[in-house]
C-alpha positions in Angstrom: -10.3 -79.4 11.2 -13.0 -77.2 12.6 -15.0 -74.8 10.6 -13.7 -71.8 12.8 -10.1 -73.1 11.7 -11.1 -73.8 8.0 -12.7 -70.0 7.6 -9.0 -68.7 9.9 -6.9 -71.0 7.1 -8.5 -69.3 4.0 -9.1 -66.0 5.3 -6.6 -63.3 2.8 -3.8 -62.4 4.7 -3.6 -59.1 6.8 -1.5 -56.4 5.2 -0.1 -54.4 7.8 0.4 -50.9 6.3 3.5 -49.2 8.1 2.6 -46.0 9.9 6.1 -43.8 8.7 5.4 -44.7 5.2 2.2 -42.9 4.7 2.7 -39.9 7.3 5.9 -39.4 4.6 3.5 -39.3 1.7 1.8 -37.1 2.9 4.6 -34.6 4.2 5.8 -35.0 0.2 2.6 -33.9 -0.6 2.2 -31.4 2.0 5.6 -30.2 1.4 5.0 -30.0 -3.2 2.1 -28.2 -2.6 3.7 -25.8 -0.7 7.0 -25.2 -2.7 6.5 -22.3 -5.0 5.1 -19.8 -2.6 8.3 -21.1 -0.4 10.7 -20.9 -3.4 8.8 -17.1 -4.5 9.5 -16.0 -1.0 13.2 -17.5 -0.7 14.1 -15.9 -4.0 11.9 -12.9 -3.9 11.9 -11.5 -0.4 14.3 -13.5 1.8 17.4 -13.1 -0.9 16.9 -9.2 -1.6 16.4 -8.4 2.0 19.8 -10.2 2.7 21.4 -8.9 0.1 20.7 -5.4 0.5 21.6 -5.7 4.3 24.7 -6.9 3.2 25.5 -4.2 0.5 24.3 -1.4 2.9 27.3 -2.0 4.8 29.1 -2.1 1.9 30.4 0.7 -1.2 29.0 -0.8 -4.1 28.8 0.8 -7.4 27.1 -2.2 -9.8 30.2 -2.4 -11.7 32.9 -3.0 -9.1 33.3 -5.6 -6.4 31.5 -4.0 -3.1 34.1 -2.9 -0.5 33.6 -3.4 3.4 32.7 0.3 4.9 30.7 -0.8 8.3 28.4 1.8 9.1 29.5 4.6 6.9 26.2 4.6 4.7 24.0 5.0 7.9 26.3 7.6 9.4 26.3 9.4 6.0 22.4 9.2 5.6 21.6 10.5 9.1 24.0 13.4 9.4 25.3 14.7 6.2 22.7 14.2 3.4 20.4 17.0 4.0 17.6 15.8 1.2 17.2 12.2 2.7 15.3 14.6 5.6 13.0 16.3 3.4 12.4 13.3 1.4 11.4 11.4 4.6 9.3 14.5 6.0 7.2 14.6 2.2 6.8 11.2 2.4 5.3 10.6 6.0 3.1 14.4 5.0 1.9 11.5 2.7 1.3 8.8 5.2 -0.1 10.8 7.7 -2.7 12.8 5.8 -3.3 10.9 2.0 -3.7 7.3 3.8 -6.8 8.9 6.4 -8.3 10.8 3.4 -8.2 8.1 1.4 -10.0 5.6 3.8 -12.7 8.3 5.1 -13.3 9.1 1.4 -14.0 5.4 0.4 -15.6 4.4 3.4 -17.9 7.3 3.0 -18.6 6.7 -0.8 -19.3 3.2 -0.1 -21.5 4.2 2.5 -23.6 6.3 -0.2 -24.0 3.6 -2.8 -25.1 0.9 -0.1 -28.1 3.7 0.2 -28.5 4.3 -3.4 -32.4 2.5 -4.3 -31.7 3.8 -8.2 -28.9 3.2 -10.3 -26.9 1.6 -8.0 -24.7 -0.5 -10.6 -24.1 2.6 -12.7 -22.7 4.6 -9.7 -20.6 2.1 -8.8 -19.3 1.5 -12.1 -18.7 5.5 -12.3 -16.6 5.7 -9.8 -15.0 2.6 -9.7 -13.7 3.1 -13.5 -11.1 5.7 -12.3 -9.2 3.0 -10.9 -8.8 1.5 -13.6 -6.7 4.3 -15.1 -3.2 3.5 -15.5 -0.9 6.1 -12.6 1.1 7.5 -15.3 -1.8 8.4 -17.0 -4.0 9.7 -14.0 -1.1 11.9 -12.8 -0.4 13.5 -16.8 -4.6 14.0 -17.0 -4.1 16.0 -13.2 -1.6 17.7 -14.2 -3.0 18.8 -17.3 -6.7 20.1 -15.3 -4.6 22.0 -13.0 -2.3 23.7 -15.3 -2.1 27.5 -14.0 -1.9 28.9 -17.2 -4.2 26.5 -19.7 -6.0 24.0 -17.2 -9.7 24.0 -17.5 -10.2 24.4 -13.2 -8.1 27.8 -13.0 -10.1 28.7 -16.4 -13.9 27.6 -14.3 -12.4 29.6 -11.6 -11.4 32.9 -13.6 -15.1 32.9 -14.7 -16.2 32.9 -11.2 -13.7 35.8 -10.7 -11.2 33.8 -8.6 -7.5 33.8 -9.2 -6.8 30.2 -9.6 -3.7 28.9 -7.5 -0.7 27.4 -9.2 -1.3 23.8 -7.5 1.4 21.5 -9.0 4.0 24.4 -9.6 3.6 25.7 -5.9 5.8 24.0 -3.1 2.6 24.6 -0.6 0.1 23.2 -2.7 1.8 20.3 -4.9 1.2 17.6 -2.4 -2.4 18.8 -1.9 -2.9 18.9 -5.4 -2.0 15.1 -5.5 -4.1 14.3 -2.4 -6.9 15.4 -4.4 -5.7 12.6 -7.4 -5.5 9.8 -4.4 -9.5 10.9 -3.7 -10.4 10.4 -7.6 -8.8 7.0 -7.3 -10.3 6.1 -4.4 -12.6 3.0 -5.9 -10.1 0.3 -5.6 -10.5 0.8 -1.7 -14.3 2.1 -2.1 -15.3 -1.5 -3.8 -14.2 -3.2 -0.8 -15.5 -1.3 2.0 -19.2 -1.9 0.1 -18.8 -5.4 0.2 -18.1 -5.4 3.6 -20.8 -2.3 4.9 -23.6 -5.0 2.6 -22.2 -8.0 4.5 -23.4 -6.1 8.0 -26.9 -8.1 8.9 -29.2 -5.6 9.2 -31.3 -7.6 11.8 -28.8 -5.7 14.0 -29.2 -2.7 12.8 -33.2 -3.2 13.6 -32.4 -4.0 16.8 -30.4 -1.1 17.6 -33.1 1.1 15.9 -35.9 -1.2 18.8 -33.3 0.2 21.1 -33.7 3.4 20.2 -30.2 4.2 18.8 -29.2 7.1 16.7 -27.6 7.1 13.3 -24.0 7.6 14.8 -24.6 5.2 17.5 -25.8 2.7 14.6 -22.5 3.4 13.2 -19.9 3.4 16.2 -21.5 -0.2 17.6 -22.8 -2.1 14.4 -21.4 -0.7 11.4 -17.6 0.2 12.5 -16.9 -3.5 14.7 -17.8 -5.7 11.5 -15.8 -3.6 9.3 -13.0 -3.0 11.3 -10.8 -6.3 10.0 -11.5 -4.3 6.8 -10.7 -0.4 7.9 -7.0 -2.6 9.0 -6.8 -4.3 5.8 -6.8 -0.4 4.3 -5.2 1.4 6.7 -1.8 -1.2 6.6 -2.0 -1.7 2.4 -2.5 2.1 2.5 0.6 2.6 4.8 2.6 0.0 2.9 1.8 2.2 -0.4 2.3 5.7 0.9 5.9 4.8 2.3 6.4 3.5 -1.4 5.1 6.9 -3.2 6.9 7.2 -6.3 5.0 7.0 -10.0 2.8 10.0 -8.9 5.4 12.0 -7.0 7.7 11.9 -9.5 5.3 12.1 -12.8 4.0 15.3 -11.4 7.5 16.9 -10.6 8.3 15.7 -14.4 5.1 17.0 -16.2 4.6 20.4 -14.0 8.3 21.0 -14.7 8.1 20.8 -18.6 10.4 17.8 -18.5 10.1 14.5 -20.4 12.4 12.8 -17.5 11.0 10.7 -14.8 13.0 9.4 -12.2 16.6 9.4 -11.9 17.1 10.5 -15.3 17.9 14.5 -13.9 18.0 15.9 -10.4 17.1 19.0 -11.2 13.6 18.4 -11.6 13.6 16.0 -8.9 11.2 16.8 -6.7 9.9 19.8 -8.4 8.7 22.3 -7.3 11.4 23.1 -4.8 11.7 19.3 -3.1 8.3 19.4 -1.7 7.3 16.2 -4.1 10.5 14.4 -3.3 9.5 11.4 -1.6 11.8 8.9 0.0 12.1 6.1 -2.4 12.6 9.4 -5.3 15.5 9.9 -3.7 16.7 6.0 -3.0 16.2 5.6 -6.9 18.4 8.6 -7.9 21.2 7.9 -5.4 21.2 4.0 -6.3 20.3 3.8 -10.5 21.1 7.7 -11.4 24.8 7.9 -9.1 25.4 4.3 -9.0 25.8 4.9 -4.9 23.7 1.3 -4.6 25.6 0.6 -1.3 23.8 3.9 -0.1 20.6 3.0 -1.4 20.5 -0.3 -0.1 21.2 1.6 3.7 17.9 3.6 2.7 15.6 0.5 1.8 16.8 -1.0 5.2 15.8 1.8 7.3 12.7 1.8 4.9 11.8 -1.5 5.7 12.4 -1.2 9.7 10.1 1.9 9.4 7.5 -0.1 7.6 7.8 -2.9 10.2 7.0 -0.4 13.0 4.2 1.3 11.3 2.3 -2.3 11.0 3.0 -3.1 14.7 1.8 0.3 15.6 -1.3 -0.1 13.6 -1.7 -3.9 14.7 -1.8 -2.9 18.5 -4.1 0.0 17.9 -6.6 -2.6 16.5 -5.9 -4.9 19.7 -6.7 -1.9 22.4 -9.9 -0.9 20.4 -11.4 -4.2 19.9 -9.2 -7.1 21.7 -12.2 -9.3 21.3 -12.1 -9.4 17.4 -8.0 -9.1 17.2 -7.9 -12.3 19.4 
């Protein structure tokens, strides 16, 4: 025997690994890994939205078996209850002008305390703390400054000789008044836009100065395109949460009212003063949880959730026409 064949003869033996066996591994592992967010969706999202477009074609009280009606709860809602209406016009007043304020308001506070040499923590902690604040407890503190009678702004203003407006007790001025409380919680959104305007390299920013560009021109083509993933990320959370208004909406109708209720607990204060802070889900909470109508309210948090889908395609392709380069 050779020495080629003696070194072949006690070589150890090949082990040939099957191919199927570890790709299947590592699908297990793959697929373990990703099984509670799939399992939180499936039971969190997937099974309510099914549900409730089941029971909106249904009559369904919570206590007795649903009944088949077809589409007698969409009929209902868009031609005989008059308050779903004024409940959808309050709440897109809210998506239309507390979602810009909001943004403009943070993006230009964050724009202050990127320029701020002294101090600059404590500023940001100042006006980042109001977040903090539970709603409930914001919205009773509002309320309470703008009293008409007691409040401490209509007693500043008396000094200055100046009538002071009724704010949360007048229909025109109630969803003003809380516009004003979305501003002095702006530092959730603020915090984020200054991490993004101090992530801007300001080598750019010297070139464009070399160039000979003003401050808005600065702005419009250095500061705005590398925020802009960010000014979506606000505009579509901001969206999401208007169409949802209901702690604040429904706190204020309860505390400028004199009533301890909040909710569904009493529709007579529902939207006080006069329906102008009767938002949308307000009203899907009182017809489903105060008069049991939950087949009703499950046709309103359908059409809420189709609206919601169209507002985030809407603001998706206004992104891709302004700056197709960054939404491809």
């Amino acid at each position: 025997m050779t020495t080629s064949e003696l070194s072949l003869a006690t070589a150890a033996p090949i082990v040939v690994r099957r191919p199927g066996r570890a790709k299947l591994r590592r699908r297990i592992a793959i697929a373990s890994m990703l099984a509670p967010t799939v399992l939180g969706l499936l039971i969190f999202f997937i099974y309510p939205l099914i549900a409730s477009v089941y029971y909106s074609f249904t009559r369904y009280d919570l206590l007795s078996s649903p009944q088949w009606i077809g589409f007698k709860n969409y009929r209902f809602m868009f031609g005989k209850d008059p308050l779903v209406w004024q409940a959808a016009r309050n709440t897109l007043w809210f998506v239309v002008i507390l979602v810009p304020v909001r943004v403009v308001c943070s993006l230009a506070l964050a724009g202050l305390l990127v320029r701020a040499r002294r101090a600059s923590g404590f500023w940001r902690t100042l006006f980042y703390l109001p977040a903090l604040v539970p709603p409930v407890a914001s919205v009773v503190a509002f309320v309470f400054l703008f009293n008409p009678g007691t409040g401490p702004v209509n007693q500043i203003l008396h000094w200055f000789g100046i009538k002071g407006p009724l704010w949360f007790s007048d229909p025109d001025l109630a969803k003003p008044s809380l516009v004003l409380l979305g501003i002095w919680v702006v530092g959730d959104i603020m915090i984020i836009f200054l991490a993004a305007l101090l992530d801007v390299p300001s080598e750019q920013y010297e070139a464009a100065s070399l160039d000979g560009a003003s401050g808005w021109q600065k702005v419009r083509f250095v500061t705005l395109p590398h925020i802009s993933p960010v000014i979506l990320f606000a505009a579509i959370t901001g969206v999401i949460a208007a169409l949802q208004y209901f702690t604040e909406a429904s706190v204020a109708s309860a505390v400028a009212s004199g009533k301890a209720t909040v909710g569904g607990g009493s529709g007579d204060i529902l939207g006080y003063p006069d329906d102008s802070l009767l938002t949308y889900t307000q009203w899907l909470y009182f017809k489903g949880f105060a008069n049991y109508q939950l087949g009703y309210a499950s046709a309103m948090a359908v059409v809420l959730f189709i609206v919601a889908a169209v507002f985030l395609v809407l603001l998706l392709r206004k992104v891709k026409a302004f700056n197709p380069e960054g939404a491809s």
